[in-house]
N, C-alpha and C positions, 0 to 999 in steps of 0.2 A: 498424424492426428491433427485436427482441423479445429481450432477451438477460436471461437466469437466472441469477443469482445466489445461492451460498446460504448464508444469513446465522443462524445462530444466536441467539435472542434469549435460550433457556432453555437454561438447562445439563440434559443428557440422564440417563443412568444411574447415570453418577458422580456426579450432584450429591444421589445419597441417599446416600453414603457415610458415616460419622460416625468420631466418636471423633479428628478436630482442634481442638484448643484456637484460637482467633481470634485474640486478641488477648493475647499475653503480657503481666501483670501488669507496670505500671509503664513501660509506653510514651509515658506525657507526654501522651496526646493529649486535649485537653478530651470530655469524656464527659458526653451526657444524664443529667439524671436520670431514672429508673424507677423502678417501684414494683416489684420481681420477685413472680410468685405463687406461694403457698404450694405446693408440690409435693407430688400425692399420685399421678402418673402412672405406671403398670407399664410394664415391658415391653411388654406385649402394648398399652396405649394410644399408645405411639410405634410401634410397625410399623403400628397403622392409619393413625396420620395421615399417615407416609409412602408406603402403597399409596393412600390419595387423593388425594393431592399426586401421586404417580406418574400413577395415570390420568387427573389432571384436564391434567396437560402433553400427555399422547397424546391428549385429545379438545380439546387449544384450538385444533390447525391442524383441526380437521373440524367443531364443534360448541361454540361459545365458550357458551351458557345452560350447557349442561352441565358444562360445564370452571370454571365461576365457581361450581356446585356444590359438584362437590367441592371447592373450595379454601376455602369456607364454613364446608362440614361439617369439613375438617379443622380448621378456623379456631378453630367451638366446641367441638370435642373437648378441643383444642389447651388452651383458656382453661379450661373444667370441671375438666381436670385437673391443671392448672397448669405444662402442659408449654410454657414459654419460646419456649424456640426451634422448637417448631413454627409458634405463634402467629406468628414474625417471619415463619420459610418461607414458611407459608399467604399469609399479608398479600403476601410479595415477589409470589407468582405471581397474586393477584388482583388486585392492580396491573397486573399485565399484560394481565391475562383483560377486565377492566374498559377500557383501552385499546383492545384491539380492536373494543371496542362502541365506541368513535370518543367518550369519554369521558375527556379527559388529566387536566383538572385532578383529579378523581375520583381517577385510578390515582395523580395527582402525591403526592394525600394519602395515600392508602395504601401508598407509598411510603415518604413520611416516618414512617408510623406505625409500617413494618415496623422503620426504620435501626437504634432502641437495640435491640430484639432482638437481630435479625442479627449487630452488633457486640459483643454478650455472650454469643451463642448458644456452648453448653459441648461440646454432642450433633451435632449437626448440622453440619460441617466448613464445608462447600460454601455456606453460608445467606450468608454476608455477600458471596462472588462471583455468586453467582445474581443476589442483588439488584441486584448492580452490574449488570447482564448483562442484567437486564429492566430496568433505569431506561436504559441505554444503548439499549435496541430499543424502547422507547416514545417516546425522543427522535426515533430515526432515523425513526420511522413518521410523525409530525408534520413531516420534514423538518427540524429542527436538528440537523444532524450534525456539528455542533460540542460540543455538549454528548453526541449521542453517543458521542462520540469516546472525549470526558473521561470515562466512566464505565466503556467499556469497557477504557481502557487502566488504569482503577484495580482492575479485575479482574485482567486481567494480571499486574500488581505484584503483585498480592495473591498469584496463584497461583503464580507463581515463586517469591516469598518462603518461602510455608509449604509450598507444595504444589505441587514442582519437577517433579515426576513425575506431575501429574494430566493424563490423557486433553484437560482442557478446555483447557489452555492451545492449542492448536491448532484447537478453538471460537473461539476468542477472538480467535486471531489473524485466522481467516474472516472474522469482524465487523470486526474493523477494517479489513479487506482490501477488505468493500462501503461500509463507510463515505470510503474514501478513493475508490473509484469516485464515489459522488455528490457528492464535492468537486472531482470531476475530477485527480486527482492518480495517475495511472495505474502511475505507474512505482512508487511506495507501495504500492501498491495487489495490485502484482506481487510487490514482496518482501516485503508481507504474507504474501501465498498461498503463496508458496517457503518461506517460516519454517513455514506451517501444514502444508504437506505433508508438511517435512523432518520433525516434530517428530510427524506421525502416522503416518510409514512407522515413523517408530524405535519409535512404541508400538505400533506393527504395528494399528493404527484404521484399519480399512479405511473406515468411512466416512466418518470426515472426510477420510481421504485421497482421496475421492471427491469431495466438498464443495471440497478446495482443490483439486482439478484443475478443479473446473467455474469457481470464482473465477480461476485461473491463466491458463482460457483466456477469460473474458473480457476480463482486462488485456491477454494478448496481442492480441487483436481491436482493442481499445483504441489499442493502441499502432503497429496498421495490418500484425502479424505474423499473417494468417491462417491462414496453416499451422501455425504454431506453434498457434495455438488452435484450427486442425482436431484434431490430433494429441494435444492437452488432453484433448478434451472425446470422444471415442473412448474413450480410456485411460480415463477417469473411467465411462461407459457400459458399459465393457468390465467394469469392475471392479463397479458397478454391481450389473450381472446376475449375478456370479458371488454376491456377497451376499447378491439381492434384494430390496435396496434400489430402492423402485419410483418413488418422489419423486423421487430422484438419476436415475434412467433418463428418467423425461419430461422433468425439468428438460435434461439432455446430449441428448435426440433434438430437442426445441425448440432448442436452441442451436446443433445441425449443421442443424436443417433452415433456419435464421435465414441462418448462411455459406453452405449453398447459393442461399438465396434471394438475398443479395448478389450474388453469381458469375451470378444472372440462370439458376442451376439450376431451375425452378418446379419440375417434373412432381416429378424428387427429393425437394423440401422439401416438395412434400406428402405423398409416403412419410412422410417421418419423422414429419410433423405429427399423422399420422393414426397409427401405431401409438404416440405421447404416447399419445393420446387413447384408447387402446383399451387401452391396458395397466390403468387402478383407473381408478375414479369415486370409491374411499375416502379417496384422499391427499387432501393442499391441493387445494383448487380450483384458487388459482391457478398449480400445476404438472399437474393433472388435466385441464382441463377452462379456463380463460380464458385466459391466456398461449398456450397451441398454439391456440385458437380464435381469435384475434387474428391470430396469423401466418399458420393456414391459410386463414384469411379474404382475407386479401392474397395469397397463390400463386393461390387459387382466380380470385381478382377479375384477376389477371394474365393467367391463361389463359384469360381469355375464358366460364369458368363460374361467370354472372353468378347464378343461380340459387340454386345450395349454396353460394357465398361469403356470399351473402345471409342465408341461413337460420345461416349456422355465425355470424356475427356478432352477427346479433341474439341467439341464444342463449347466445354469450359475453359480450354486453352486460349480459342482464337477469339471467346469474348473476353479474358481478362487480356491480349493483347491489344483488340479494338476500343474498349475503357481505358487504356494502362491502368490496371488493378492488377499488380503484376505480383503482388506482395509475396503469395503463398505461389507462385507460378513453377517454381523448383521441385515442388511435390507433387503436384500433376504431372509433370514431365518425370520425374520418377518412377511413378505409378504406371505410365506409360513404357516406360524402356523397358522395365519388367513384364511387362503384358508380351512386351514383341518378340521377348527372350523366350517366354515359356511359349509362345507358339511358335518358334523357330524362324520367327521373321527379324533376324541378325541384323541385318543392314538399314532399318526402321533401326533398331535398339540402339545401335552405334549413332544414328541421327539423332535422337533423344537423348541418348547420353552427350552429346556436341551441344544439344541446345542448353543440357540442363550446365554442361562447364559454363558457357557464355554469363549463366546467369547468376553464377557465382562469379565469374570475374565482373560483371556488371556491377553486383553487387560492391566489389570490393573499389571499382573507381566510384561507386558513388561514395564510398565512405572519404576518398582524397577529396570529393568535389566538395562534398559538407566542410572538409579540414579547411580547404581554403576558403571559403566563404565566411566559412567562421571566422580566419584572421583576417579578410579583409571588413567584417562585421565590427570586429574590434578595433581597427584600425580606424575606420569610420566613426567611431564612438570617441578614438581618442582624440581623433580631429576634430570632433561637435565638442567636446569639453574644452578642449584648449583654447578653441575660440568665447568660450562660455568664459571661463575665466579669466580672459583679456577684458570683455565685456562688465562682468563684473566686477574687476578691479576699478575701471576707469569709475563707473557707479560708485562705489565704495567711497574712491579718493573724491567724487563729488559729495557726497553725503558727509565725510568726516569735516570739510570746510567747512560746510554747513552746519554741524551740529557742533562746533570748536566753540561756534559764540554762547551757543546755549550751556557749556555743559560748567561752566562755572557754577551758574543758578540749579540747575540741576542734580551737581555732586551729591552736595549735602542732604537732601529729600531723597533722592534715590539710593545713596550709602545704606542712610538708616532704614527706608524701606527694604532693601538688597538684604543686610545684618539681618534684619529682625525675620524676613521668610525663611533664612539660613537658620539662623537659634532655630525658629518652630521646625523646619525640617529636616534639622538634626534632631529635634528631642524626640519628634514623632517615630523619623527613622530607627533612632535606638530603641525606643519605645517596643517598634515591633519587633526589630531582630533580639533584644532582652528576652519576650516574649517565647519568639518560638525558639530561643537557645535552652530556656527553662524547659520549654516542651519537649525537647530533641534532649536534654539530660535527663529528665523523668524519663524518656521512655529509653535509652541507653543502661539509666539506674535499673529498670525494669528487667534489662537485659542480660547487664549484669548478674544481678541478683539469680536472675533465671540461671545462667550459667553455673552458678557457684552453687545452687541448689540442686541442678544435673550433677557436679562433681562428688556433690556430698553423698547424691541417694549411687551413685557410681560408685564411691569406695564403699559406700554400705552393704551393696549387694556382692560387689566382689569379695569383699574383706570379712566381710559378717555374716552373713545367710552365704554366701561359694564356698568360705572356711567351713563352716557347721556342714554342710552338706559335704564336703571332702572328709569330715570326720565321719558324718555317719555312715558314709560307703566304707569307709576303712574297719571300722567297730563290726558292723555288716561281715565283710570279707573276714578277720577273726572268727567271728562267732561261726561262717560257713564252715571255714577252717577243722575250730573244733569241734563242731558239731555234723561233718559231714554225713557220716554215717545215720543221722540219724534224720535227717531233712527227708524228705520225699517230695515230688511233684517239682513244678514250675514256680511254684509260688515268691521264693524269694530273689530267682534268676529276674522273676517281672518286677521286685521292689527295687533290684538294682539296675535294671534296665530303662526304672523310671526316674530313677534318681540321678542317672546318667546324662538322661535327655534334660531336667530342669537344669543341672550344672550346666550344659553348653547354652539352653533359652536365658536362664541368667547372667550368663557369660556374655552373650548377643547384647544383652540388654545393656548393660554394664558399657558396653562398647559403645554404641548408639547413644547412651547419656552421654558417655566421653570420647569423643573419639580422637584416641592417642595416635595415630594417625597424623593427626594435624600438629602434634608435636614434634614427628620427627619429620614430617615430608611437607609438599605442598600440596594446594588444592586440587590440582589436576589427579593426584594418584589416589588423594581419599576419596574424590570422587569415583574412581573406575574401580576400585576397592570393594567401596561401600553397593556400590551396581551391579559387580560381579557377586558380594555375598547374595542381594536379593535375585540376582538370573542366574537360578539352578539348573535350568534347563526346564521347570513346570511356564505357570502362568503368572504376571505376563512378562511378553520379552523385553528385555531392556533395551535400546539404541543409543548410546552415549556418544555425542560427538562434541569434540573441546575445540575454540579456535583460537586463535593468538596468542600474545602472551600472558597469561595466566600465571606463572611460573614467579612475577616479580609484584605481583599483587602484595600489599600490607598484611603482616600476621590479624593483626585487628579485626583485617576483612573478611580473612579468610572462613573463619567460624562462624559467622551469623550467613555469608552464601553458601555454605556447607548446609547448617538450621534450615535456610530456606529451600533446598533443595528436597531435605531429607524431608520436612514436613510435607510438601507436595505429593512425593513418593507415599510415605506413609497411606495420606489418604485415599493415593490409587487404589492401592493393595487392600485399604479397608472395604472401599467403599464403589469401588467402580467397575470390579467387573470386567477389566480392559486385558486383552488379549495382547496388545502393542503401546507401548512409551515410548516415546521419542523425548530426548532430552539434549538441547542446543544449549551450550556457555559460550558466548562468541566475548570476544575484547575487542573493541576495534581503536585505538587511540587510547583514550580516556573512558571510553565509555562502555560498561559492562553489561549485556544485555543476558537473562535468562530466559529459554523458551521450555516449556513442556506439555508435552500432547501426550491425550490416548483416546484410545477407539472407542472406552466403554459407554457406559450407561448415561453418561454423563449428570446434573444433578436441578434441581429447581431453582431458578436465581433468589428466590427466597432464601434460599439455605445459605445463602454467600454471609446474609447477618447475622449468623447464629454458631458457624463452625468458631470454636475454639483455635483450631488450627490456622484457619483464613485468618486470622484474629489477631494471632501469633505472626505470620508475616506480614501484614497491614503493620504492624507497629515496628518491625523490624524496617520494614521497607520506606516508611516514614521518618524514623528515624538517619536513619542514611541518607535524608534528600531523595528520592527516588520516586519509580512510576510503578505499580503495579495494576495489573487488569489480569481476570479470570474470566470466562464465559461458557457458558455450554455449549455446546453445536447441536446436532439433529443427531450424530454420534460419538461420543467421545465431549472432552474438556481440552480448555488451552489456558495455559497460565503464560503469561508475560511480564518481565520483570526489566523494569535498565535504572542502572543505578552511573550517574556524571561522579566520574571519580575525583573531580575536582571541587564537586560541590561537598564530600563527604565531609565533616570538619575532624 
């Protein structure tokens, strides 16, 4: 299965915007030294370097020689005229361009050559998140998406910091939304794309808002919600077209024709596969022309047409080797080895299965070459610090000589100013944490209270209305006794058959107000307990999976994640109609994360302000320091919960 992702590496038409300052004067931050060049640059020599900086980005997905061109030529315009922060730009995007010729360490350098630019760049806004933004997609293409991670989430910062309102921040969030895919981290990966959507409907960016529907419904696919990722990647398609945005269209007719192919649709998924393919040959290849070649390759081999699967494959092969878009190139060759078996062409199979080993051990020295690039990355880093702090020491020890004479005069005024913001920032600080500690006891008290009002209407029903009703079965069973003879019919078989049934629903009940459970064991077994009472085997089915250690959790805690669980559940069963629950406790560290899904009906975001129950956990989950979020999908609901176990008090 073939599934499109789409990941922004380069900031697009915002990122020639100018006229942001980078880094406000007096930030503390250790800073390169530079030598800046003499400035003799017009007007008119900064619009050029930014129209070939422009066009060398529009020809790096089609024609990387050319694209490393222009970013050359703007490179020495850049440097002749002593225009700065072109010189960082240029360098950011030829790191990139360089990169794609499957050269890291190269782009790694031009990387670092672009950084003191970028970070002093005066003209250029956008230069120092760009860079972050191609150092993070050079990382990711190498497969370290650890280190992508890290580069792109320091774009982020950056642009929410200065530039709150820039188009890219909802780029950015796409990137971390694929990077959190190939760390397998799905459910990240989904409120990535929710963030990138929300944040590009509101700039009204109709194409990233296309980009995070196609990322949104890969998570859902991911996350085994097909239909929700049908109805993704439609919307995203739909919108597409309306655009004409053509990348975006083969990328979403590849990714339904992918869910058909799943569903065991063939004849369909080659519809889709085939107008990919006929819509450009000028986009990316690999949404043009390898990725749909690859899939239709497999529908074709499916049904039996052994011929054009044949031909579509190896065509997609020998252009993802002529691009190196080598990415998915294992499953082509797959798809192939299998094609030559069932026609009995052995000696092809065994050659495809030769190419496809290669390409897993390729794979596996590219992960050693990342390894070492990475320590020689850090090493490089430790060498630029250690010279940094030689540098600024000698700095420092000038600066304290100098300020020795002043700081007599100075004591006295600055103590008492020092004092006096200390007093106000300590009262204000207590001030707040008094605040919300009052807040976090009321609603504990609340909790409390709750609890102890569960135990009381709990001994009530067991103790008082289970007594009484055990008596009157018993009084009942007497009177049958001695009056057998003289009963007739069904009648009192059904008063005690129903008196039967209330003892065990009050019994149920009794148990769910208290559940004694969590007196004698821990939460992992009341939870699989309580899961198993409700999956009888009707509707719906339960999926319980526990991770970590759970086991050494606080009694404290145990009871209100138990509440929160249990209320979730409840309201399924009320109210939703769900044929499937899925229910994640993960522990990772410190930090306890609740997940729960299901298929049904899911509910109107209105309702989120009115349930009682929603109500009940919001205050639980506030109470405990913690995150909650619910949402509805297209089908089905997700409730998410993480609670910092060190923030609990």
């Amino acid at each position: 299965m073939f599934f499109n992702r789409f990941r922004y590496r380069l900031l697009f038409g915002a990122a020639l915007l100018t006229g942001s300052l980078l880094l406000p004067a007096g930030r503390g931050r250790a800073q390169e030294q530079l030598h800046l060049s003499h400035a003799t640059f017009s007007r008119t020599d900064t619009l050029e370097v930014r129209a070939l900086i422009r066009k060398g980005i529009v020809l790096l997905s089609r024609n990387t020689d050319s694209a490393i061109a222009c970013f050359e030529a703007a490179e020495t315009l850049s440097r002749n005229t002593g225009f700065d922060d072109g010189i960082g730009y240029a360098l950011a995007f030829l790191g990139a361009a360089v990169t794609d010729k499957g050269d890291f360490s190269k782009g790694l350098a031009l990387y670092r050559e672009a950084m003191p630019y970028c970070r002093r760049a005066r003209f250029i806004g956008n230069a120092l998140p760009s860079l972050y933004i191609n150092m993070g997609g050079s990382f990711f293409q190498v497969g370290n998406y650890e280190r992508a991670y890290e580069y792109y989430y320091q774009a982020l910062k950056y642009l929410q910091q200065y530039m709150p309102s820039n188009d890219n921040i909802a780029a950015v969030y796409n990137n971390l939304a694929t990077v959190q895919e190939e760390l397998g981290q799905h459910r990240q990966a989904l409120d990535y794309a929710l963030k990138a959507e929300a944040f590009a409907r509101k700039k009204n960016a109709a194409v990233l808002v296309g980009s995070a529907l196609v990322n949104k419904g890969t998570a859902y696919d991911k996350l085994l919600l097909s239909d929700s990722a049908m109805l993704a990647f439609r919307e995203a398609l739909q919108l597409s077209r309306k655009e004409g945005v053509v990348d975006i269209q083969q990328a979403c007719l590849t990714s339904i024709g992918d869910l058909l192919l799943k569903a065991g649709r063939n004849r369909e998924a080659v519809a889709h596969y085939r107008e990919a393919m006929q819509l450009s040959t000028t986009t990316s290849p690999i949404h043009a022309f390898i990725t749909p070649g690859y899939s239709l390759g497999l529908a074709l081999f499916r049904l039996g047409e052994y011929r054009e699967a044949e031909q579509i494959l190896l065509a997609a092969l020998a252009r993802a080797e002529e691009t190196r878009l080598t990415g998915n190139m294992k499953d082509g060759r797959a798809t192939l080895a299998a094609l030559y078996e069932a026609t009995g062409r052995y000696r092809e199979a065994l050659e495809q299965h030769r190419l496809y080993d290669q390409l897993k051990d390729s794979q596996t020295n590219t992960e050693k070459v990342r390894a070492i690039n990475e320590v020689e990355a850090r090493y490089q880093t430790i060498q630029k610090d250690k010279a940094l702090l030689e540098k600024e020491w000698t700095i420092a020890e000038q600066k304290r000589k100098l300020e020795h004479k002043n700081m007599l005069i100075g004591t006295v005024v600055g103590g008492t100013l020092i004092l006096l913001a200390v007093v106000i920032g300590v009262w204000r600080s207590r001030r707040r944490i008094a605040m919300r500690d009052r807040r976090i006891e009321q609603l504990k008290a609340m909790m409390t209270g709750e609890e102890k009002e569960r135990v009381r209407l709990s001994r009530e029903l067991h103790d008082g209305i289970g007594g009484m009703l055990t008596g009157i079965k018993m009084n009942l069973k007497t009177w049958q006794k001695l009056h057998e003879h003289e009963v007739t019919g069904n009648g009192l078989g059904d008063v005690m058959e129903m008196l039967q049934d209330m003892g065990r629903e009050i019994h149920k009940t009794a148990h769910n107000l208290m559940p004694d459970i969590l007196l004698k064991h821990h939460l992992r077994e009341a939870l699989q307990l309580y899961c198993e009472q409700l999956d009888t085997g009707g509707r719906p089915a339960i999926d319980l999976q526990l991770y970590g250690d759970l086991d050494s959790l606080d009694k404290s805690l145990e009871l209100p994640v138990y509440r929160m669980i249990q209320e979730l559940l409840q309201n399924i069963l009320k109210h939703a109609q769900a044929t499937l629950v899925a229910i994640q406790v993960r522990r990772e560290g410190n930090v306890l994360s609740i997940l729960v899904e299901d298929n049904g009906s899911g509910f109107r975001p209105q309702d989120k302000k009115g349930g009682l129950g929603l109500m009940n956990i919001e205050a639980r989950v506030q109470a405990l320091n913690g995150y909650f979020s619910i949402e509805p999908a297209a089908k089905g609901t997700t409730a998410f919960i993480e609670l910092d176990l060190d923030k609990i008090n």
